[in-house]
C-alpha positions as CSV (number, residue, x, y, z in Angstrom):
1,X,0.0,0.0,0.0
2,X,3.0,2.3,1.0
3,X,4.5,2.1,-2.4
4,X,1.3,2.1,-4.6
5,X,1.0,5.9,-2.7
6,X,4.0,7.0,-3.2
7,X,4.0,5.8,-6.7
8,X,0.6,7.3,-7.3
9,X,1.8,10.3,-5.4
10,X,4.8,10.5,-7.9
11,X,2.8,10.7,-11.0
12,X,0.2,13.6,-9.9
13,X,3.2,15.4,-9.2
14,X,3.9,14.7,-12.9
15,X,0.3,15.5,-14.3
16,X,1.1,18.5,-11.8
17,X,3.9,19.9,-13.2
18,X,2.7,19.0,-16.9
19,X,-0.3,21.2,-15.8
20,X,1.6,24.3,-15.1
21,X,4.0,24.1,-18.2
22,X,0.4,23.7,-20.5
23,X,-0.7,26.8,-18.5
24,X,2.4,28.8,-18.9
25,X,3.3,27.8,-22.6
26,X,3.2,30.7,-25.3
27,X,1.8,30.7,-29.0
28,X,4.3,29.6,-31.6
29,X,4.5,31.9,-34.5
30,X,4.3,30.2,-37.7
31,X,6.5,30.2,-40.0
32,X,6.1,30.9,-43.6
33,X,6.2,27.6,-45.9
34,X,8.9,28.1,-48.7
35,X,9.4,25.8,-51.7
36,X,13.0,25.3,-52.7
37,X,13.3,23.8,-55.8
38,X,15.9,23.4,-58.1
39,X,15.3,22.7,-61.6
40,X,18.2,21.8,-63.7
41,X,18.6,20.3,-67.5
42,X,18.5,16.6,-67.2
43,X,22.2,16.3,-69.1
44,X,23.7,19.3,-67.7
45,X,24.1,21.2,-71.8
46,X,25.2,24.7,-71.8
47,X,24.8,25.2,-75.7
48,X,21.5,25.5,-76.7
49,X,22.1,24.8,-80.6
50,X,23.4,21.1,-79.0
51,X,20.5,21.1,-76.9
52,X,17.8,21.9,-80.0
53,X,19.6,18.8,-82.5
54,X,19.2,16.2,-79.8
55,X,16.4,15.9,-77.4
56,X,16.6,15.4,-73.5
57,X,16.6,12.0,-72.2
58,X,13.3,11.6,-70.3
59,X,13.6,10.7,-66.6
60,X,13.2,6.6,-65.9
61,X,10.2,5.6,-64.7
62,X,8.2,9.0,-65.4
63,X,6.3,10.5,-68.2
64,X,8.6,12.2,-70.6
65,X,6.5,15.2,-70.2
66,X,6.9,14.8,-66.3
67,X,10.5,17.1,-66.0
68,X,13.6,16.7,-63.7
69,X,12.9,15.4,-60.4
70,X,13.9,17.6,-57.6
71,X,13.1,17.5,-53.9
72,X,11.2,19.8,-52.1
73,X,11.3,19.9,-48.1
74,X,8.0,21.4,-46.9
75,X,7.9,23.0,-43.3
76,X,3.9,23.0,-42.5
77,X,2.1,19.8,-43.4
78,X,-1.0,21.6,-44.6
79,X,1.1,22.3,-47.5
80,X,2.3,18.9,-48.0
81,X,-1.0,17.4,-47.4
82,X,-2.7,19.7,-50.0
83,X,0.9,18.7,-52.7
84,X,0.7,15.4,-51.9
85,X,-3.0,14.2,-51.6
86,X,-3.5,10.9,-53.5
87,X,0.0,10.3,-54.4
88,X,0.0,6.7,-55.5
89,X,3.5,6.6,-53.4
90,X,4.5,7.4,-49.6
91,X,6.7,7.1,-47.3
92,X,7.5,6.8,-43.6
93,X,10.4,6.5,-41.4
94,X,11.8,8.0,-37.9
95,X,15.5,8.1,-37.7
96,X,17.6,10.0,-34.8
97,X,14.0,11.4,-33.3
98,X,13.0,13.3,-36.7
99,X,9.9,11.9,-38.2
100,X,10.2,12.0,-42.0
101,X,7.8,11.2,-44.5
102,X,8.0,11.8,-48.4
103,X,6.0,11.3,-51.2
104,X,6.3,11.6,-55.6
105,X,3.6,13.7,-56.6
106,X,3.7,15.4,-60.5
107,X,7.7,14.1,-60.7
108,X,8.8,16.4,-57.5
109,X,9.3,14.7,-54.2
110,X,8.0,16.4,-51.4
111,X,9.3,16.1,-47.8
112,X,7.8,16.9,-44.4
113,X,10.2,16.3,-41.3
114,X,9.4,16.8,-37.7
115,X,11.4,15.8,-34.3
116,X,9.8,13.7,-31.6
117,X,10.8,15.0,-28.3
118,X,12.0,13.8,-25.2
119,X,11.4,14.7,-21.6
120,X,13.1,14.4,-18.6
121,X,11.8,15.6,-14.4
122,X,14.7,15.1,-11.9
123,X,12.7,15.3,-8.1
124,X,13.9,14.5,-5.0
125,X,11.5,12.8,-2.0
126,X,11.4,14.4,1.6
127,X,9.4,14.2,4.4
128,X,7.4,16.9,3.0
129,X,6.9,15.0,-0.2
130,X,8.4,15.7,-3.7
131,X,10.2,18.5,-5.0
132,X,11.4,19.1,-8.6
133,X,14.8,20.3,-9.3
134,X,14.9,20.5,-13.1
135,X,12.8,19.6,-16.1
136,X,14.8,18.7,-19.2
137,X,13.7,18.5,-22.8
138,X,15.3,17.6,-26.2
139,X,14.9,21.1,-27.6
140,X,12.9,24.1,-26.1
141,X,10.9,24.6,-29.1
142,X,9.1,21.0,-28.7
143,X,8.1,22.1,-25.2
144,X,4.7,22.3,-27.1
145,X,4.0,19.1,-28.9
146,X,5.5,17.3,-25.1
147,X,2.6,18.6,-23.7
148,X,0.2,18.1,-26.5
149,X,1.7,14.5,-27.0
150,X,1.7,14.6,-30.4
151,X,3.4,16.1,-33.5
152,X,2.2,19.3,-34.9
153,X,0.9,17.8,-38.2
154,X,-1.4,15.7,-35.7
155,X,-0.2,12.0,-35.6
156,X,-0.7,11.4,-32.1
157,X,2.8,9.4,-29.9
158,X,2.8,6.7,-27.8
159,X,4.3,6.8,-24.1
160,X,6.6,5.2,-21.8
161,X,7.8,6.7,-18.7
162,X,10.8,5.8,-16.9
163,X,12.5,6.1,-13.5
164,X,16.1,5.8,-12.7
165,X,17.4,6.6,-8.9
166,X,20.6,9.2,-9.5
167,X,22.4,9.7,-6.2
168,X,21.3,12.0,-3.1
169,X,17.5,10.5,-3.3
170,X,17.2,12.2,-6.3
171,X,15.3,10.2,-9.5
172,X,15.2,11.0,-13.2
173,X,11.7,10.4,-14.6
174,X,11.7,9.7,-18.5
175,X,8.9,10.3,-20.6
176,X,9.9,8.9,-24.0
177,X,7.9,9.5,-26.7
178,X,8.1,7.0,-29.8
179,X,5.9,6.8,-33.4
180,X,4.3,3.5,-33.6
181,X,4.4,2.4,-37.5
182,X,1.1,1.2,-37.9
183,X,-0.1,3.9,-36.3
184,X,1.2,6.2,-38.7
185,X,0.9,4.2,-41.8
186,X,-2.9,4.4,-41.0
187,X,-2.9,8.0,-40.0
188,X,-0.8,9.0,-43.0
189,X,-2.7,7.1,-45.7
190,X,-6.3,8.8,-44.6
191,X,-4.7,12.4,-44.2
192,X,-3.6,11.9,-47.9
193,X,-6.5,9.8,-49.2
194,X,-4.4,7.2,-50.2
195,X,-4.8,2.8,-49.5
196,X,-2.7,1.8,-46.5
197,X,-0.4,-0.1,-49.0
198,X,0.3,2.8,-50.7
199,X,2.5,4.2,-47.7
200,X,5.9,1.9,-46.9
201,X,7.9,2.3,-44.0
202,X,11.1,4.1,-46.1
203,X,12.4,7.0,-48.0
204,X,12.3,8.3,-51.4
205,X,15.2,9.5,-53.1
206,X,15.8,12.1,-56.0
């Protein structure tokens, strides 16, 4: 009974201190979305006489009339959604906490990246109960989507919390948050109107 109250104890002091950062967080200004796209001849000719005698190789596996393939990195997924809505190929992946996904939509590949944070609360037990002595977090900036527990774009994480004893009766409590891949298959394929086999767990490449 003793350590089912302390343990329960330990975690409203979490919901606590979750409470007051969700009261106390500011409005994120948006930023503007940008294209960056780089359009280059397919074989690289300067003269333009050459170029007129002998026509430009067409890209493999597109129409001819499709163009160079370039990459474009989107920073709001309204914008990708609205590029990239029934693309008849996706894909997924979270590397190094940054969830990625990219998909070919009119010969362009477009890609929308956003890190998954971490969290950390280091507390130390009295007589007089808990007291925090530092919250941690991957970046200041995700402060937002750690409270929220999900990624701006929407696809919601899943949660595991974690304690470690440190030294001096102090504990680190982890809250790792993690993308589940079915999850987000199933998440990305209805945001983009696509079949759930259309999205695999990869990357595209120009």
């Amino acid at each position: 009974m003793g350590f089912e109250r302390n343990f329960d104890d330990k975690m409203d002091v979490m919901d606590l201190i979750i409470n007051v950062l969700k009261d106390h967080e500011s409005k994120l200004d948006e930023l503007v979305s940008r294209l960056e796209s780089l359009p280059l001849p397919l074989d690289g000719r300067a003269d333009e006489s050459e170029a007129e005698d002998e026509p430009l190789r067409p890209v493999v596996g597109l129409p001819r009339h499709a163009g160079p393939v370039v990459t474009v990195v989107l920073k709001r997924w309204a914008d990708f959604r609205l590029k990239c809505e029934s693309s008849r190929l996706v894909a997924f992946d979270t590397e190094e906490s940054v969830f990625e996904v990219s998909a070919l939509a009119g010969g362009v590949v477009y890609v929308y990246r956003e890190e998954v944070p971490s969290m950390g609360i280091t507390y130390r037990e009295d007589e007089e109960g808990a007291r925090v002595e530092g919250i941690d977090i991957s970046k200041p900036g995700l402060m937002p989507a750690a409270l929220r527990e999900k990624l701006d774009c929407g696809l919601e994480f899943t949660r595991r919390d974690l304690e470690t004893n440190i030294d001096d009766g102090r504990t680190l409590h982890k809250i790792i948050f993690e993308i589940d891949p079915m999850v987000a298959r199933s998440w990305i394929a209805y945001q983009l109107g696509v079949d759930d086999s259309d999205v695999v767990q990869g990357k595209l490449q120009k």
